[in-house]
Biotite code that builds the C-alpha atoms (Angstrom):
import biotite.structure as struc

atoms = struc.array([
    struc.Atom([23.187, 22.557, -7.618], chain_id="A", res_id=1, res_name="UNK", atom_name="CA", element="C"),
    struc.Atom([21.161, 24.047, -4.546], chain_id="A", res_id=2, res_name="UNK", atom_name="CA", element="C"),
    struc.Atom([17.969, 21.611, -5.198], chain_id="A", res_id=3, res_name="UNK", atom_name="CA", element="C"),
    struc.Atom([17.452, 18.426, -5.558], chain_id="A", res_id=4, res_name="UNK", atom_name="CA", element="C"),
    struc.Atom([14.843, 17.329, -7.911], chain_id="A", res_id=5, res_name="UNK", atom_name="CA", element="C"),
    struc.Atom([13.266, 14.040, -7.533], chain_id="A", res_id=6, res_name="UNK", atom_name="CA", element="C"),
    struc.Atom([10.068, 11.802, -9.101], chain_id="A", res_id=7, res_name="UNK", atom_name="CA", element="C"),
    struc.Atom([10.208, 8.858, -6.634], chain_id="A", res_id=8, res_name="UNK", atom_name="CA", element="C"),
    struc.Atom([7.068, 7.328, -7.697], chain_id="A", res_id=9, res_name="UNK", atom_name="CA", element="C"),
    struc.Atom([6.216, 3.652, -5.340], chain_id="A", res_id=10, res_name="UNK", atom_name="CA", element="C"),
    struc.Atom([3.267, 1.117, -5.173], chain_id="A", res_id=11, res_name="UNK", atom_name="CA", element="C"),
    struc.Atom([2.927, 0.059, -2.078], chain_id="A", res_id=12, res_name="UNK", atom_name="CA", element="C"),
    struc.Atom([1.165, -3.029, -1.120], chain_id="A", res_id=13, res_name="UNK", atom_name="CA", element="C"),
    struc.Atom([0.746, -4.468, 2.610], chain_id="A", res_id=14, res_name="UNK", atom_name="CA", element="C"),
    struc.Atom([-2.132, -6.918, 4.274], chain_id="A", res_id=15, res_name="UNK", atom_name="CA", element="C"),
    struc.Atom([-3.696, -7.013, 7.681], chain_id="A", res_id=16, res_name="UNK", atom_name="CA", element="C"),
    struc.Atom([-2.474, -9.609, 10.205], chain_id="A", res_id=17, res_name="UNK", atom_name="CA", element="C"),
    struc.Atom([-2.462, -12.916, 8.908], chain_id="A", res_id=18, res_name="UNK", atom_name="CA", element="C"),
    struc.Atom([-4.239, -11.225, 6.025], chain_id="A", res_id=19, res_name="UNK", atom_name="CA", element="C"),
    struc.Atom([-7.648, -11.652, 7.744], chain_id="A", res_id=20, res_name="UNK", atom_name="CA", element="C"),
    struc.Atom([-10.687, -9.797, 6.237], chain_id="A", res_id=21, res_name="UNK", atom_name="CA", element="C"),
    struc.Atom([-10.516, -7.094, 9.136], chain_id="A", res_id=22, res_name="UNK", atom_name="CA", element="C"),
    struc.Atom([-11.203, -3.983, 6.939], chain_id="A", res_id=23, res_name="UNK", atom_name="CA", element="C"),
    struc.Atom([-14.782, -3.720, 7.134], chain_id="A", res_id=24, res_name="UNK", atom_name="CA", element="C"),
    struc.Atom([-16.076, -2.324, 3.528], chain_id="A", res_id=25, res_name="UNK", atom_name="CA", element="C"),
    struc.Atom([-18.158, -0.134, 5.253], chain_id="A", res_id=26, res_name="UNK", atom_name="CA", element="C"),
    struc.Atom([-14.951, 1.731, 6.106], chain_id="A", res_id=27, res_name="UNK", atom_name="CA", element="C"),
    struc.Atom([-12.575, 1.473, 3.459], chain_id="A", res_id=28, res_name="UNK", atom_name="CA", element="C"),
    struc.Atom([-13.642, 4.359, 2.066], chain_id="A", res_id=29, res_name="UNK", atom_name="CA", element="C"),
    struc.Atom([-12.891, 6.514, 5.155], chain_id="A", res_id=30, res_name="UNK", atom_name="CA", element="C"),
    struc.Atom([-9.573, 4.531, 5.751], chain_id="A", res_id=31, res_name="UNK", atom_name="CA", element="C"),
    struc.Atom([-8.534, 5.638, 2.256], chain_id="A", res_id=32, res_name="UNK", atom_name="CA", element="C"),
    struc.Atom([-9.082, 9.192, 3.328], chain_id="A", res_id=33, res_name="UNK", atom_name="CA", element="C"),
    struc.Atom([-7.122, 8.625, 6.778], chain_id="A", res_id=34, res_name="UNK", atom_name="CA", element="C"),
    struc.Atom([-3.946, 7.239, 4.614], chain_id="A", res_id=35, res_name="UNK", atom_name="CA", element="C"),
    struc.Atom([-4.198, 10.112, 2.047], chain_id="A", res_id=36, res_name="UNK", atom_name="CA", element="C"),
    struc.Atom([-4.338, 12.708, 5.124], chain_id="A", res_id=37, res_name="UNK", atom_name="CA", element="C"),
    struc.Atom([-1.309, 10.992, 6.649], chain_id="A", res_id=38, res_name="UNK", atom_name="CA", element="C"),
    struc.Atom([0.454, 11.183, 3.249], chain_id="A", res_id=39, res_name="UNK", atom_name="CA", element="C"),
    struc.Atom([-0.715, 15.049, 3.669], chain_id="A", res_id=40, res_name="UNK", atom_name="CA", element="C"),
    struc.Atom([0.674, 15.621, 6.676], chain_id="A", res_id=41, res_name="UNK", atom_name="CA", element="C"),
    struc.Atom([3.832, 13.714, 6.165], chain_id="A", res_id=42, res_name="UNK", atom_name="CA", element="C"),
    struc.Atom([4.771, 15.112, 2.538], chain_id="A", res_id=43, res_name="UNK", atom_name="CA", element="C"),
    struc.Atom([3.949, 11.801, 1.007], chain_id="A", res_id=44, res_name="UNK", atom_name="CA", element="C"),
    struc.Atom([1.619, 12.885, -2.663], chain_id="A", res_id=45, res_name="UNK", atom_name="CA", element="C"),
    struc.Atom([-0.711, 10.058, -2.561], chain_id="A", res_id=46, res_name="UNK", atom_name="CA", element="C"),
    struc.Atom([-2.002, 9.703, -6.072], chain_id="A", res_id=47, res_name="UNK", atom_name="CA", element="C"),
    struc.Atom([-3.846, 6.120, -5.495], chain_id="A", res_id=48, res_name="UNK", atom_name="CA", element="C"),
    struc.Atom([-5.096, 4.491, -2.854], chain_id="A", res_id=49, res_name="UNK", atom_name="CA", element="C"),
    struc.Atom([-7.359, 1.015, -2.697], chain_id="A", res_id=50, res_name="UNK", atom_name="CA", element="C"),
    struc.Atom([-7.761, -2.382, -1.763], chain_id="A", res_id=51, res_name="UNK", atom_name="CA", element="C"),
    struc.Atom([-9.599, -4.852, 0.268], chain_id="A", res_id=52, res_name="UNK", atom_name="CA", element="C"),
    struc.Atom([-10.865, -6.430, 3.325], chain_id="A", res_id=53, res_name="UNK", atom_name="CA", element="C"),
    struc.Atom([-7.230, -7.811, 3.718], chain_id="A", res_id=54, res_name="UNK", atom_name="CA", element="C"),
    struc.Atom([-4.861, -5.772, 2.342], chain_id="A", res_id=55, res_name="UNK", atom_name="CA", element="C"),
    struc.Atom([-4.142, -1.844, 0.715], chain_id="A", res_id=56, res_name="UNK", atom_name="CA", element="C"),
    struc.Atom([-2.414, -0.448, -2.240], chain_id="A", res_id=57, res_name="UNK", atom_name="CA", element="C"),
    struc.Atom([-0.733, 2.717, -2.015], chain_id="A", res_id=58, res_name="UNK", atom_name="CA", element="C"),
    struc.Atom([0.554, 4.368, -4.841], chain_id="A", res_id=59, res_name="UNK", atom_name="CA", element="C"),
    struc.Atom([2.762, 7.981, -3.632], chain_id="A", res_id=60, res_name="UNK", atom_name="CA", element="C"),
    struc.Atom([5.483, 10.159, -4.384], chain_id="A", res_id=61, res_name="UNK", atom_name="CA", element="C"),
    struc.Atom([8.454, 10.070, -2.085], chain_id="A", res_id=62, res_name="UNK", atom_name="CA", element="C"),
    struc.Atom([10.221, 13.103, -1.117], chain_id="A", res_id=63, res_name="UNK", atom_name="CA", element="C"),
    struc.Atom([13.965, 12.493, -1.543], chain_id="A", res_id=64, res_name="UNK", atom_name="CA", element="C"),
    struc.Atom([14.847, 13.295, 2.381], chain_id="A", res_id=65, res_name="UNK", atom_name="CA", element="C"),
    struc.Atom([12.310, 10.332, 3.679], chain_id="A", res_id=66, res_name="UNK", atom_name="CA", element="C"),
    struc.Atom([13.286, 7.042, 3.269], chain_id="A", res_id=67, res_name="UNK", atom_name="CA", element="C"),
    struc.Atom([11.138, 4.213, 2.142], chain_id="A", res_id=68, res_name="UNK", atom_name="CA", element="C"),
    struc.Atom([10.422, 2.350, 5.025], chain_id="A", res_id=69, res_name="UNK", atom_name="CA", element="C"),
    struc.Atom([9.996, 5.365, 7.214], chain_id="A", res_id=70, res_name="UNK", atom_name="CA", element="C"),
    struc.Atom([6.973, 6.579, 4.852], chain_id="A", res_id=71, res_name="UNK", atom_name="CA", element="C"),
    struc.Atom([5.825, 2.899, 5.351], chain_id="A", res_id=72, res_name="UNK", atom_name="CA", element="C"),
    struc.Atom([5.946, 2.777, 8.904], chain_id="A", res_id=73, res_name="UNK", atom_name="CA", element="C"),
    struc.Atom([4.081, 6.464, 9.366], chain_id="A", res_id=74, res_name="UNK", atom_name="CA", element="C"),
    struc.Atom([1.284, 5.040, 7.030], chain_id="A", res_id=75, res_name="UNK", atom_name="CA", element="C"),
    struc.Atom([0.758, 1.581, 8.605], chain_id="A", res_id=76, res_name="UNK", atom_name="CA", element="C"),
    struc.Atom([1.562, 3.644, 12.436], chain_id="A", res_id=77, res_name="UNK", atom_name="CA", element="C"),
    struc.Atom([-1.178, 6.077, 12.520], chain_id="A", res_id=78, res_name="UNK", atom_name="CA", element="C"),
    struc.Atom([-3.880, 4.106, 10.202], chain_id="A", res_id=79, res_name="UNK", atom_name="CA", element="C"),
    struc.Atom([-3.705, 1.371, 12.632], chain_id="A", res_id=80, res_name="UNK", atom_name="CA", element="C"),
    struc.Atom([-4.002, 3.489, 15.342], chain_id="A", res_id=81, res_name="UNK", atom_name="CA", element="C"),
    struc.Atom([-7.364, 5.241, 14.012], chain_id="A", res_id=82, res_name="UNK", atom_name="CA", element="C"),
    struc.Atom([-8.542, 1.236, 12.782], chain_id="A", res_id=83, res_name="UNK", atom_name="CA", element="C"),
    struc.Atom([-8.095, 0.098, 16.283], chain_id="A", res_id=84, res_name="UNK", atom_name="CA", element="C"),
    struc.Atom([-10.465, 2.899, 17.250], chain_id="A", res_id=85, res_name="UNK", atom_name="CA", element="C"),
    struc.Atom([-13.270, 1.062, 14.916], chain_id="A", res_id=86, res_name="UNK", atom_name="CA", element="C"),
    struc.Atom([-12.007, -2.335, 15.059], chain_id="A", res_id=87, res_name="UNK", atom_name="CA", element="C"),
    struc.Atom([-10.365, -2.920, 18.442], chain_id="A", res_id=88, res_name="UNK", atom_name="CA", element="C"),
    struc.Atom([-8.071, -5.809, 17.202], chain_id="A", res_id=89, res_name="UNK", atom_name="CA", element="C"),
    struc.Atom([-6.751, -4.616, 14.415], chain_id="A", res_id=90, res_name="UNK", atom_name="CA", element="C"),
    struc.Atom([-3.295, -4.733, 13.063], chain_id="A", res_id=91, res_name="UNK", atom_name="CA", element="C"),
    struc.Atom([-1.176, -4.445, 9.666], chain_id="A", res_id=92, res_name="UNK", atom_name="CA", element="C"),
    struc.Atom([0.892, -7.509, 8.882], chain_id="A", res_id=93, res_name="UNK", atom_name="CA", element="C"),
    struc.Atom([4.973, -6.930, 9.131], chain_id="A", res_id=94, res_name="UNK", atom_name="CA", element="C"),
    struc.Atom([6.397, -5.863, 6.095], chain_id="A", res_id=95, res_name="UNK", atom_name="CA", element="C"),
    struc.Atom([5.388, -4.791, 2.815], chain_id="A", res_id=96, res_name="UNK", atom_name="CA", element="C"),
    struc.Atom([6.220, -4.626, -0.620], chain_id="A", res_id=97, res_name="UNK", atom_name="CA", element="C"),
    struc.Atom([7.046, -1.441, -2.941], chain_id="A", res_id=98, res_name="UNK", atom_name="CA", element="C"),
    struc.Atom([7.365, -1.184, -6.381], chain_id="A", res_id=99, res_name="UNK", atom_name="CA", element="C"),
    struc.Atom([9.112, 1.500, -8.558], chain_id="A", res_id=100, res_name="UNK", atom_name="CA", element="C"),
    struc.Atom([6.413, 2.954, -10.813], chain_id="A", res_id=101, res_name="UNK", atom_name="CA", element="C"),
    struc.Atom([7.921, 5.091, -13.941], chain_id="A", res_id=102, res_name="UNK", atom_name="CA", element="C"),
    struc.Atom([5.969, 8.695, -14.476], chain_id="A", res_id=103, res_name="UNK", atom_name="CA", element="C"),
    struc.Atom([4.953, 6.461, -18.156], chain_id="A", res_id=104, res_name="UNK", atom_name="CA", element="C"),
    struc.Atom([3.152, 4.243, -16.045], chain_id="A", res_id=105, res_name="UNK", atom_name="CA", element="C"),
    struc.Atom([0.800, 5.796, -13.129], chain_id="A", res_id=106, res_name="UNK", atom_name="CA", element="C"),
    struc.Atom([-1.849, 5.397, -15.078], chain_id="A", res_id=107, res_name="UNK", atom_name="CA", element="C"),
    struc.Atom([-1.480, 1.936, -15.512], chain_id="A", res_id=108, res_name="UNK", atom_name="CA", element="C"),
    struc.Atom([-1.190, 1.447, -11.781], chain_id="A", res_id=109, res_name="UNK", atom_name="CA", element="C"),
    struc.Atom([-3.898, 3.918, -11.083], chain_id="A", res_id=110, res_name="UNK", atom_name="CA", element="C"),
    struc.Atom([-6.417, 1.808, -12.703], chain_id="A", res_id=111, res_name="UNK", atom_name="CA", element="C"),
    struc.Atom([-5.136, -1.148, -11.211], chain_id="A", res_id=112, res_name="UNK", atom_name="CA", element="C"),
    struc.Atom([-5.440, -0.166, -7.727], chain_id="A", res_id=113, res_name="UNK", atom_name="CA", element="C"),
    struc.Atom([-8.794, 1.308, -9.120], chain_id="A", res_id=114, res_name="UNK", atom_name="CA", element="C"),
    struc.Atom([-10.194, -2.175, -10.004], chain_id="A", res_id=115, res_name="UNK", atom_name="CA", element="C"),
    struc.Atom([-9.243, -4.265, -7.047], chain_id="A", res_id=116, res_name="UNK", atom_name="CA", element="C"),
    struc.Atom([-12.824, -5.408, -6.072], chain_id="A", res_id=117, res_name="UNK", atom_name="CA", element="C"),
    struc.Atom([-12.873, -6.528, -9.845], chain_id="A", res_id=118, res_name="UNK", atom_name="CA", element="C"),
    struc.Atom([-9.309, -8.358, -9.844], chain_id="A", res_id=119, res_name="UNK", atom_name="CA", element="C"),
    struc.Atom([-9.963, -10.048, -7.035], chain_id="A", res_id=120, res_name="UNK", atom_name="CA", element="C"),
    struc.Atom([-13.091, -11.776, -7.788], chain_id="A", res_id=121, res_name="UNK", atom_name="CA", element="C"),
    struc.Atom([-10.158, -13.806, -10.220], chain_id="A", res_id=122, res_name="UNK", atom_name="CA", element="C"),
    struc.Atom([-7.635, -13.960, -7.670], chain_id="A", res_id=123, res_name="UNK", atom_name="CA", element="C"),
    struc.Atom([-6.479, -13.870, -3.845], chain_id="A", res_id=124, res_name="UNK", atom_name="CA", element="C"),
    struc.Atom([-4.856, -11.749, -2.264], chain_id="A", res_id=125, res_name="UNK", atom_name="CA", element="C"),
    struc.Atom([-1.426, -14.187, -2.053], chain_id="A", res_id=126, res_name="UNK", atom_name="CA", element="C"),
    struc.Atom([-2.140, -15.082, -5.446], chain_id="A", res_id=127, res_name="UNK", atom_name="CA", element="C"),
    struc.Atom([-2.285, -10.966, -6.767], chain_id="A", res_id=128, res_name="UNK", atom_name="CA", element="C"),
    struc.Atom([1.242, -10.422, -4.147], chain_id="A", res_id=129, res_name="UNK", atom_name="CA", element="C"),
    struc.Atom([3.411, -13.109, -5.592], chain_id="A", res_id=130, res_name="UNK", atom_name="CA", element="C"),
    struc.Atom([2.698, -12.138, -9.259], chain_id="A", res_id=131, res_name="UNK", atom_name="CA", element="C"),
    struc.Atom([3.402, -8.772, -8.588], chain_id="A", res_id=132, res_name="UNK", atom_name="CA", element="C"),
    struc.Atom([6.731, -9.969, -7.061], chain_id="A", res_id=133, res_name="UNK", atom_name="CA", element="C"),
    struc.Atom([7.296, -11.847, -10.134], chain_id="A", res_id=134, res_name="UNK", atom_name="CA", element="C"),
    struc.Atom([6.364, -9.130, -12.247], chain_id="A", res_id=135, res_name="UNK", atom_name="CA", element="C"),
    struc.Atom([8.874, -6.635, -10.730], chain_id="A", res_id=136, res_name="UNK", atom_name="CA", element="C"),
    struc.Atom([11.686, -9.029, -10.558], chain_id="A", res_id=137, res_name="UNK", atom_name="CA", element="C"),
    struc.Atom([11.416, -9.320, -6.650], chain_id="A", res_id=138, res_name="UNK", atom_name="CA", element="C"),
    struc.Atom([13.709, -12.065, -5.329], chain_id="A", res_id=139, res_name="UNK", atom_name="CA", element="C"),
    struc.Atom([11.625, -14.131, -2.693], chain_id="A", res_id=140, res_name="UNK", atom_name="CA", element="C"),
    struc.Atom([11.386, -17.430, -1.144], chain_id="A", res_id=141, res_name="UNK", atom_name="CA", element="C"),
    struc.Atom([8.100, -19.225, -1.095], chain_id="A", res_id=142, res_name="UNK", atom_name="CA", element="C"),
    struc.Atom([8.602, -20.206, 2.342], chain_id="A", res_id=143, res_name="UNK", atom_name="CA", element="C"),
    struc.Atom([8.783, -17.017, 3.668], chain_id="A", res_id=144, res_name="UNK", atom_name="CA", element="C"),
    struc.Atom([6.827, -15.015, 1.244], chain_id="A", res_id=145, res_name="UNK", atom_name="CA", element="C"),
    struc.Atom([3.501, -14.691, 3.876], chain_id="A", res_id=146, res_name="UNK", atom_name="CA", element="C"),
    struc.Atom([5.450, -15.033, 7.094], chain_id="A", res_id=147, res_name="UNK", atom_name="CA", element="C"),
])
C-alpha cells in the first residue's frame, strides 16, 4: 500500500508556569490565532482551540510522520516565543496532557473547549485536569500531577 491513511485526532491540554493567570484575555483571542497558524505551518489541522488565563486546549489532527510530543513542543516553542513579545515573562508549564478523541466525538470536545469560560466558573483549572485524567483512564500520581 503506497499511502498511509491516518485520523489521529488529540486534545491537548497544557497550563502556563505554575499555572499563573499570565494569558491576558485581552489576547487570547490573538494567541488562538498564533497556535492555529503554527498548526498551519506545521501540518497540524487545528479544529479547536480555547482556554484560559492559565492554561489552553488544543484539539488537532496529527499527521502520521510527526510524533506527539514534537507537535507539542512546536506549539508551546513558537507561542511562547510571540507571548514573551507581549508578556515579557511568560512561559508554558513542562508537560502536557493529550487525549485520543474518536472522529464520533469532536463535537463533543469542540463544545467543550468552546465553553471553558463557562466550565470554569464551576471548577479550577487542577480540578478540570485531574478529571480529565480520570476520565481517559490516565495513570497519575497525585504528588506529581502539577509538578
Amino acid at each position: 500500500m503506497p499511502h498511509s491513511y491516518v485520523n489521529n485526532l488529540l486534545h491537548v491540554v497544557f497550563s502556563t508556569r505554575e499555572r499563573k493567570p499570565t494569558i491576558p484575555a485581552a489576547l487570547s483571542a490573538e494567541l488562538w490565532a498564533v497556535l492555529a497558524g503554527i498548526g498551519r505551518n506545521h501540518r497540524l489541522t487545528v479544529i479547536k482551540i480555547g482556554g484560559m488565563a492559565d492554561h489552553v486546549h488544543i484539539l488537532f489532527a496529527l499527521p502520521a510522520d510527526v510524533t506527539l510530543a514534537h507537535a507539542v513542543q512546536v506549539f508551546k516553542a513558537n507561542s511562547s516565543r510571540w507571548m514573551r513579545e507581549r508578556v515579557p515573562k511568560f512561559a508554558w508549564q513542562e508537560g502536557y496532557a493529550a487525549f485520543s478523541v474518536s472522529a464520533s466525538g469532536v463535537a463533543a470536545v469542540k463544545k467543550y473547549i468552546e465553553n471553558q469560560p463557562e466550565h470554569h466558573k464551576r471548577r479550577s483549572f487542577e480540578e478540570e485536569f485531574v478529571a480529565l485524567l480520570k476520565k481517559c483512564g490516565v495513570a497519575y500520581d497525585p504528588k506529581f500531577v502539577f509538578g
